[in-house]
Every structure is written in C-alpha cells, then in structure tokens.
N, C-alpha and C positions, 0 to 999 in steps of 0.2 A: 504494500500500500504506500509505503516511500520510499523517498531516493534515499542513497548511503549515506550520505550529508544529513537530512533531517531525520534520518533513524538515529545518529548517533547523536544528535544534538540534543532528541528527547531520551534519550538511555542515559546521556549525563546530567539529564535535570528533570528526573522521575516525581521530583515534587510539583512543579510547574506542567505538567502530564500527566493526570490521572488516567488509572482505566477505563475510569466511567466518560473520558473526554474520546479516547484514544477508541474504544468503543461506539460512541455517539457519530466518529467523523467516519469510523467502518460502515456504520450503518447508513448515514449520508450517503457514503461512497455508493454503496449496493445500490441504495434507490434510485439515484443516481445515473446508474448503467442500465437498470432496467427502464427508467425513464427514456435514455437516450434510445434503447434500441423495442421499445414500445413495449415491453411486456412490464406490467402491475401486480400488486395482489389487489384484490377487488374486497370491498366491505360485503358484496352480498352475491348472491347465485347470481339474480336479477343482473348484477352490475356487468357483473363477468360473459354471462349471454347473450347480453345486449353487444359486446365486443365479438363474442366467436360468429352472430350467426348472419352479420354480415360476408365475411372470409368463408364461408359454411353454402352462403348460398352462390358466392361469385364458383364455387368449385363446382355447385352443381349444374349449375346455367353451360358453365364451357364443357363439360362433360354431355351435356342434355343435348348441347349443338354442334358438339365437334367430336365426342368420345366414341367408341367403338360400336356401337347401337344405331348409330347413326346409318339412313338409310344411303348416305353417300360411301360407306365402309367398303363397300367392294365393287364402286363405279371406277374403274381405270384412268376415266380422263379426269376423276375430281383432285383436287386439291386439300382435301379436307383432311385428310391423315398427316398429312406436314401441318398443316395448320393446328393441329390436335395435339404433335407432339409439342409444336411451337410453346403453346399455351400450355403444356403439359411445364417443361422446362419454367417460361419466366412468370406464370401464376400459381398453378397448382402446387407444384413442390415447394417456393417459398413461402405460401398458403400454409400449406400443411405442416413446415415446420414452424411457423407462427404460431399456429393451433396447440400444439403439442408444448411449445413454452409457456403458451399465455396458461394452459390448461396444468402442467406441472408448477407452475409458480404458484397457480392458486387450487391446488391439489385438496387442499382443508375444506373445501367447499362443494367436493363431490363425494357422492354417498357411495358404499360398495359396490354394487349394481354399476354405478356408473366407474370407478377405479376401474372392473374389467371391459368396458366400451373404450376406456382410457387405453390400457393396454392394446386391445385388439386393433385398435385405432394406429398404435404408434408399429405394430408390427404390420398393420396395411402400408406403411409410410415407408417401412425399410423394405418391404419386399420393391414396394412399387418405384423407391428410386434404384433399386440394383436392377429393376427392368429397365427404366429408363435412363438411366445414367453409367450405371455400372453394365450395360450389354448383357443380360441375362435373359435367356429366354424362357424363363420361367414366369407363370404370371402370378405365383402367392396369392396373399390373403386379399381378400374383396375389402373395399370400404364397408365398416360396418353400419346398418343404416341407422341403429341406432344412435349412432354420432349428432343424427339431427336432433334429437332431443335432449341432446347432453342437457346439465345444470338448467333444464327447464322445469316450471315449478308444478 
C-alpha cells in the first residue's frame, strides 16, 4: 500500500500512525479501486439488481439477435456469426466478468439457492471464454437461466 520511503517513515514514528489510521486509509484504498473500476458493495439486494440487470439484459438482447439460435446461423452468405463473435468478445465477456465481480463483492447478499446460480454462472463464464478465447471446441456449461433472477426479491 506504500512506497519504501513512506513505509519507513511510518515504522519510525508508530506513535504518529496508528492502526486504526493505517487501517482507515487501507480501507479508503479498497473502496477506492472498486470505485475506480465500478464494482461496490451494495446496502441492499434491491440496490445490487438494479446494477446487474441492466448488463443481464444487454447479454441477452445480443444473444437473442446475433447468438447461435439465430435463424441467420447456417445462411452462408450472412454475416451474423462474425458479428456474434464480435459482440461475443467486446460485450459479452467483459459483461460477464463484470457480473461475477459486482456479484462476488456483494456475495453477503445472496441466499444459498442463489451462491449455487452464482457458481454455475461463473463456471458458464470459464467454459464459454476457453471456447471463445482460448480455441476450445468444446461448448461447456449453458448460461444458467436462473441468473435472471439472481438477488430478485
């Protein structure tokens, strides 16, 4: 949390630096970085799903119009399978790993029932980027659909 200069300046003057300070600016710090890079803890279910189910429905709209279900999926002259991956790459996966931190940070606020949606959810996310990222051709676990209802009340 500091440079070697201000580690040592507060180790030689532990009375001018308390724990409870040194403590206080850790905890700044943290919020801090989650602030910067958008993930919160949330005061209530409400707060937190009112966050995920924007990012929840943009995944399922480009899936709905571009995904493999798609009646352009095995027309040769479409474009829509590039386009599918496109969206796959710079929304979906950064989507999904948004998801999985907003939903870990605020972990305390989902019931057991939902921890295993959680789980099943973040091993959908690692099979589906070693398909599309890591060249696997395997296609793993499905999105679970229970995921739409995560921390709904």
């Amino acid at each position: 949390m500091l440079c070697p200069n201000c580690h040592t300046q507060i180790d030689k003057a532990e009375n001018d630096y308390p724990d409870t300070l040194i403590k206080t600016w850790k905890a700044n710090h943290k919020k801090q970085m989650a602030n910067a890079f958008g993930v919160i803890k949330y005061a209530s279910r409400g707060d937190a799903r009112s966050i995920i189910v924007p990012i929840l429905d943009q995944n399922k709209e480009i899936f709905r119009s571009y995904g493999p279900e798609t009646s352009e999926q095995f027309n040769p002259e479409s474009d829509r399978p590039k386009v599918w991956l496109r969206k796959i790459r710079e929304h979906i996966l950064p989507n999904n790993r948004k998801l999985l931190a907003i939903l870990d940070t605020n972990i305390s606020l989902l019931n057991s029932t939902e921890l295993t949606v959680l789980e099943q959810f973040r091993q959908h996310v690692d099979d589906f980027e070693a398909k599309h990222i890591g060249g696997s051709d395997v296609s793993g676990r499905q999105f679970p659909v229970e995921m739409n209802e995560i921390l709904g009340i």
